[in-house]
C-alpha positions in Angstrom: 110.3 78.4 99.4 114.1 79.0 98.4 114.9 82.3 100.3 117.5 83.0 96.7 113.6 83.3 94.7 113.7 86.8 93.5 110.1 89.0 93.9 108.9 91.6 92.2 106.0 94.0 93.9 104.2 96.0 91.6 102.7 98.5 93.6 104.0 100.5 96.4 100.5 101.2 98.2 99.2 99.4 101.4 99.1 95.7 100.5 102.5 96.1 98.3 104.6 97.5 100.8 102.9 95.1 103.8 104.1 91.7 101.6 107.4 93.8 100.8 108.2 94.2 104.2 107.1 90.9 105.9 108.9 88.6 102.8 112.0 90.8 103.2 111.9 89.8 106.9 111.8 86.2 106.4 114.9 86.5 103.7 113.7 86.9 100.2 115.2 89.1 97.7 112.5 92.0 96.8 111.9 94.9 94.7 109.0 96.9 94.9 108.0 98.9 91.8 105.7 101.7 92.3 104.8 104.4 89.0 105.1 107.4 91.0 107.8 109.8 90.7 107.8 110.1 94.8 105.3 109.2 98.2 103.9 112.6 98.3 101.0 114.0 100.8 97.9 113.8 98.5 95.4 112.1 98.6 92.3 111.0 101.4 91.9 109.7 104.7 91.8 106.3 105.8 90.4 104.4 108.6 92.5 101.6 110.0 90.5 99.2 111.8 92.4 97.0 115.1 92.6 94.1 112.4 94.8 96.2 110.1 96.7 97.4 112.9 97.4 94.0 114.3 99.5 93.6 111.0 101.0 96.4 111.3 102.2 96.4 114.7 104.5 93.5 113.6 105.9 95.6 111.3 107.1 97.8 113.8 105.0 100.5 112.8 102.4 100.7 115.3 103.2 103.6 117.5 104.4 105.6 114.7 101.0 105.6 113.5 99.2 106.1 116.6 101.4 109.3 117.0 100.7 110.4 113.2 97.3 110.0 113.1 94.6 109.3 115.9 93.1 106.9 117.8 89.5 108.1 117.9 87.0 108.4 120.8 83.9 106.8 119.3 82.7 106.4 115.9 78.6 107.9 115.7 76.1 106.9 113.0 73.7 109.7 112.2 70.4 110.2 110.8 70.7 112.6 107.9 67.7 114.7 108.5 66.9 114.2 112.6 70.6 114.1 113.9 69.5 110.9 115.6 72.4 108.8 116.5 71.4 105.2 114.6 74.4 103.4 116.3 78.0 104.4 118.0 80.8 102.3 119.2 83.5 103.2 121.3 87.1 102.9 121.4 88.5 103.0 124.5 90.7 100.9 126.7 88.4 97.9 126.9 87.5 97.9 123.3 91.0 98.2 122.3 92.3 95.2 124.4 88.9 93.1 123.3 89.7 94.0 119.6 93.6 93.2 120.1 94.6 96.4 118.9 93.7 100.7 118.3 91.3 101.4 115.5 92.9 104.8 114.2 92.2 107.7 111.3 95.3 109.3 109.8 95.6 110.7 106.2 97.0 108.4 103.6 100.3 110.2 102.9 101.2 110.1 106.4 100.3 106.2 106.4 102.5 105.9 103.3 105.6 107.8 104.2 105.0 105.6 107.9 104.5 102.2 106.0 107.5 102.9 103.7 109.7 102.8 106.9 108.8 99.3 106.8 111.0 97.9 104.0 114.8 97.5 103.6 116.1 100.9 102.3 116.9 101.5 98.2 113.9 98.1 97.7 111.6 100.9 96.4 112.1 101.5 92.9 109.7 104.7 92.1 108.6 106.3 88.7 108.1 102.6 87.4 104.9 102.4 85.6 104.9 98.3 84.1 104.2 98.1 80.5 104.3 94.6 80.4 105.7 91.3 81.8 107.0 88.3 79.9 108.0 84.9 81.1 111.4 84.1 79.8 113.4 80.8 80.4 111.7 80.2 83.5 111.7 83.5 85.2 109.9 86.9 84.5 111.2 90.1 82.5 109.4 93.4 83.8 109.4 96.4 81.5 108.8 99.8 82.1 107.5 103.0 81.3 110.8 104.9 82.0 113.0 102.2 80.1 113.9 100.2 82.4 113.7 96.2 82.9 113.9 93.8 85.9 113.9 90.0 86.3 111.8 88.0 89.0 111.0 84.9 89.6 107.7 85.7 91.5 105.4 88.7 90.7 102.9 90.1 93.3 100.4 92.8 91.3 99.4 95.0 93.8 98.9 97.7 91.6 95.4 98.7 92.3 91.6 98.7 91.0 93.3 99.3 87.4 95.9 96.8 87.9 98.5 96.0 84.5 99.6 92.7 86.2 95.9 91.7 86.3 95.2 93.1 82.7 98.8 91.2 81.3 97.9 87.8 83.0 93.8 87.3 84.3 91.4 89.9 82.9 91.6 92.9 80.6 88.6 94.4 81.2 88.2 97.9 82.6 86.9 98.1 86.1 83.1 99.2 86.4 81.5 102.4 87.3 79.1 102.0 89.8 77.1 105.3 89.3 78.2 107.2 92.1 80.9 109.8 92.7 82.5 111.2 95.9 83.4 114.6 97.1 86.7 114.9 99.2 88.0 117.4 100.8 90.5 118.1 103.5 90.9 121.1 105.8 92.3 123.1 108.4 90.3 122.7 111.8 90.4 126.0 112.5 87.9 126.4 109.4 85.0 125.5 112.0 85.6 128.5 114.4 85.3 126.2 117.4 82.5 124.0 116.1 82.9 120.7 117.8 82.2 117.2 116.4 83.0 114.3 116.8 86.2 112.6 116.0 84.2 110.1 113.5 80.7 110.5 112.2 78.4 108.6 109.3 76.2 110.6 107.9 73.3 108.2 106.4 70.9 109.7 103.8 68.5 107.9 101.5 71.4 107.9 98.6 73.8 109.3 100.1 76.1 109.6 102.8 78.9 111.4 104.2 81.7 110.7 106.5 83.7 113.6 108.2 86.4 112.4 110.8 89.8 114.0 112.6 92.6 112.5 110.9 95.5 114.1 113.5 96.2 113.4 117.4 95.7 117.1 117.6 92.4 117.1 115.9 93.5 120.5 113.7 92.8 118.5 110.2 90.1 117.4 109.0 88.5 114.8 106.2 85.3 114.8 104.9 84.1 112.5 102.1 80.4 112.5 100.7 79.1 109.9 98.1 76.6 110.8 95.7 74.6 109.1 92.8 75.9 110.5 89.3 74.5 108.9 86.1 77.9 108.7 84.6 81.5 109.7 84.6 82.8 110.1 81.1 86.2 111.1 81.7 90.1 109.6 81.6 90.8 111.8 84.8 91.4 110.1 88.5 89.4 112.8 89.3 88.5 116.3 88.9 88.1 119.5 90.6 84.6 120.1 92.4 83.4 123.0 94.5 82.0 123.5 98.1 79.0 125.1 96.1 78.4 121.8 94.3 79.0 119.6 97.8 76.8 121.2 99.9 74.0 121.2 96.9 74.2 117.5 96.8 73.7 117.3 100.9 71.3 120.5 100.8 68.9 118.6 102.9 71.0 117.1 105.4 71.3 118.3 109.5 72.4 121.8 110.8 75.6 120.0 112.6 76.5 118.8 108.7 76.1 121.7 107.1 78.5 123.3 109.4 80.8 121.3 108.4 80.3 121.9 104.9 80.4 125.5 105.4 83.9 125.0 106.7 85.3 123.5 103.5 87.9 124.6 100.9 89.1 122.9 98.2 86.5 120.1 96.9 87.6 117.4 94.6 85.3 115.0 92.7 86.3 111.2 92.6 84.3 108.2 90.4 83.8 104.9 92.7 84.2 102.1 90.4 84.2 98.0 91.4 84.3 94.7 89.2 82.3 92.1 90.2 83.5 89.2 91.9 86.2 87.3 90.5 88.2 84.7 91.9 91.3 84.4 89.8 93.9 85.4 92.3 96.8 83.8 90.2 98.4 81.7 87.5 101.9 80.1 87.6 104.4 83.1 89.4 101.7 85.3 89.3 99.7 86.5 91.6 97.4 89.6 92.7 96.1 91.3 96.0 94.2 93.9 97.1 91.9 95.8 94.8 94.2 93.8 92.0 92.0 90.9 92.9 89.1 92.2 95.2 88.3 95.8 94.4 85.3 97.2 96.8 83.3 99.9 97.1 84.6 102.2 99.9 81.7 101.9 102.1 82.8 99.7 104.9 85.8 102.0 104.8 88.0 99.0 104.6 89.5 98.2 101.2 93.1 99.2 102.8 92.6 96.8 105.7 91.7 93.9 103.5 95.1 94.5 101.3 96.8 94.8 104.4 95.3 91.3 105.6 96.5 90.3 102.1 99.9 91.2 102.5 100.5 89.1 105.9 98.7 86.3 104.3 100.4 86.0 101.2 103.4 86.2 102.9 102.8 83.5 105.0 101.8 81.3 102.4 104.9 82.3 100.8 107.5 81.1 103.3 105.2 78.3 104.3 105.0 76.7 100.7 107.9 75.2 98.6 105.8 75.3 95.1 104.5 78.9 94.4 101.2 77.3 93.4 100.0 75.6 96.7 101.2 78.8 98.1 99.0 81.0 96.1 96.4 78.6 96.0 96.3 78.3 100.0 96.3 82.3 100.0 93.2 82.6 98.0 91.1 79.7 100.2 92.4 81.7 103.3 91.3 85.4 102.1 88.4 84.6 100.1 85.7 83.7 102.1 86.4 87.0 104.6 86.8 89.1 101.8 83.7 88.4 99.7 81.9 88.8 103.3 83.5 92.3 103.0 82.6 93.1 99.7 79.0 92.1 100.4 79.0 94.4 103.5 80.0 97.1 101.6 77.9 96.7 98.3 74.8 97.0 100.7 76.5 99.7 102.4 74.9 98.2 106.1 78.0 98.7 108.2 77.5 100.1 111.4 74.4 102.0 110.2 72.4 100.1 113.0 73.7 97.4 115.8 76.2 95.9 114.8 78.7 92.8 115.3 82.1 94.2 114.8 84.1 91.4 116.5 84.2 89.2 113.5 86.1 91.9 111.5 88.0 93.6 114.4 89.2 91.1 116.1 91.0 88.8 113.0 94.5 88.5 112.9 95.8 87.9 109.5 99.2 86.7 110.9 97.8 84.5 113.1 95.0 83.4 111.5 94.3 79.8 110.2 95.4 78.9 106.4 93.4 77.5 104.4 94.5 74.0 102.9 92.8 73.4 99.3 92.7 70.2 97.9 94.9 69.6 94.9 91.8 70.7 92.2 92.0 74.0 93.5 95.9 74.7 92.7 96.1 76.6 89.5 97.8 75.1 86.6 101.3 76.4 85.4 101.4 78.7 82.6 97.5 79.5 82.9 96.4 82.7 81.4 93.5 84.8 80.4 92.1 82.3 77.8 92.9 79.8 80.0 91.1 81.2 82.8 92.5 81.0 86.6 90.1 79.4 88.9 86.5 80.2 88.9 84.6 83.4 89.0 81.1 84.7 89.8 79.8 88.0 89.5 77.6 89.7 93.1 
């Protein structure tokens, strides 16, 4: 493609700022757009599997993220009542060179302000919210919140499970609740008064689970998220404040060594999961979505930011590869598809790693090297398709 076509990113979160930096590194002119006033240290943990970091690493991020965060010892499965360990994998030397990469927790602030490092300086345009996009004598007018306007001649929505790019172009519907909620909390290491665990545990109940893990080198901060079933979640908040009281009611019944962790906990906030089924409209003339824009999924697998990671190196390559934007996006969505509905599946039945498990097939995939996908000519997406149009075919889980 003609390294002068202009790009607009809407999102600055993992997949955003992954096709940001890679695209800028083959030439292209782009602008990332991100609604928040700043990168600030809220938030969650986040796993990040060798696959993602394979991606990364060409980035030239890699060892700032291995010192940041942690490579962990092992990851243990647990039985919520017995303490029985159901499965573990390690991740040592041999499983690191097998995998092609380190499998690391680090807290998603610290991945942000890390990832961030990997685009051109003053090509992150923050406290951008999109209002809308219009296509305008061939090329794209952004608008936003604050005012402001931009022109593009590609646009990449990587805005999230609530993406505006997706609602403007594919699908306005709102994203579904799945009728469970999570508790997060993060704390101080110190809070377990020398209580040791391990650097990653699962916690499997019945329905429920809980995941605790280290998220620092130094193992002195610690995450812990635990997913409940709620009937409903009937408000506009991202989330709302919870309580240690109301946590360790909902895992009341779970082992001695998790309750101790619970014990340790401060601040507790309460989050709603939601999904959309399955829908394979990736794109539409210029247009085109990634990550949980396109493929939201439930956050059991603990790899939603891996796949928009995947995404981003993908999309890219398709990108440069392609001179019409269409067998581009087109060849993106054959490559990504297939791996990440086997994703999504995973983690709608929640199964991964709760007993023996392959994990080559996901760890070891390299996104930038990785085969493209060459669809036949029926498969590119028509120009100037839109909702009532309908951009390739969908199908629900």
């Amino acid at each position: 493609m003609n390294r002068k076509t202009q790009i607009a990113v809407v999102g600055a979160g993992l997949g955003g700022l992954t096709v940001a930096g890679f695209l800028q590194r083959a030439g292209f002119p782009v602008m990332v757009y991100e609604q928040a006033p700043t990168f600030s240290r809220i938030g969650a943990g986040i796993i990040l599997s060798a696959n993602a970091m394979k991606v990364l690493r060409r980035l030239g991020v890699e060892d700032e993220l291995v010192r940041t965060g942690i490579k962990p010892q092992c990851y243990v499965s647990r039985a919520w009542d017995t303490g029985a360990t159901m499965y573990e994998i390690y991740f040592d030397a041999a499983s690191e060179k097998r995998f092609g990469g380190p499998y690391i927790n680090i807290h998603r602030g610290d991945l942000h302000d890390v990832l961030a490092q990997a685009v051109a300086p003053k090509t992150i345009a923050f406290d951008h919210q999109l209002v809308d996009v219009k296509k305008s004598q061939g090329r794209y007018l952004l608008s936003f919140r604050n005012g402001g306007t931009a022109q593009a001649d590609i646009v990449i929505g990587a805005d999230g499970i609530r993406s505006k790019v997706r609602e403007i172009f594919i699908d306005d519907r709102p994203p579904r609740f799945i009728g469970a909620v999570a508790h997060r909390a993060i704390f101080s290491a110190e809070r377990l008064g020398g209580f040791k665990i391990p650097d990653c545990t699962k916690w499997w109940g019945r329905d429920r689970h809980s995941l605790p893990y280290y998220m620092t080198g130094r193992r002195d901060e610690l995450y812990v998220i635990g997913v409940v079933p709620a009937r409903e979640w009937d408000s506009e908040a991202v989330s709302l404040p919870g309580s240690r009281e109301a946590m360790m009611a909902d895992f009341a019944d779970f082992h001695p060594d998790y309750q101790r962790v619970l014990r340790a906990v401060g601040t507790v906030t309460v989050w709603p999961i939601f999904d959309r089924a399955r829908d394979d409209r990736w794109s539409g003339d210029r247009v085109v979505l990634m990550g949980d824009a396109c493929h939201p999924m439930r956050p059991f697998m603990a790899a939603g930011g891996a796949m928009a990671i995947e995404d981003g190196a993908v999309l890219s390559r398709c990108i440069v590869h392609f001179d019409d934007p269409a067998e581009a996006f087109a060849c993106y969505a054959a490559t990504r598809i297939p791996r990440v509905a086997d994703v999504q599946r995973i983690s709608l039945e929640n199964s991964w790693m709760r007993g023996p498990t392959d994990t080559d097939w996901f760890y070891c995939y390299d996104a930038c090297t990785a085969e493209l996908a060459h669809p036949s000519p029926s498969a590119l997406p028509l120009a100037g398709e839109a909702k009532a149009g309908g951009l390739g075919t969908a199908e629900s889980h």
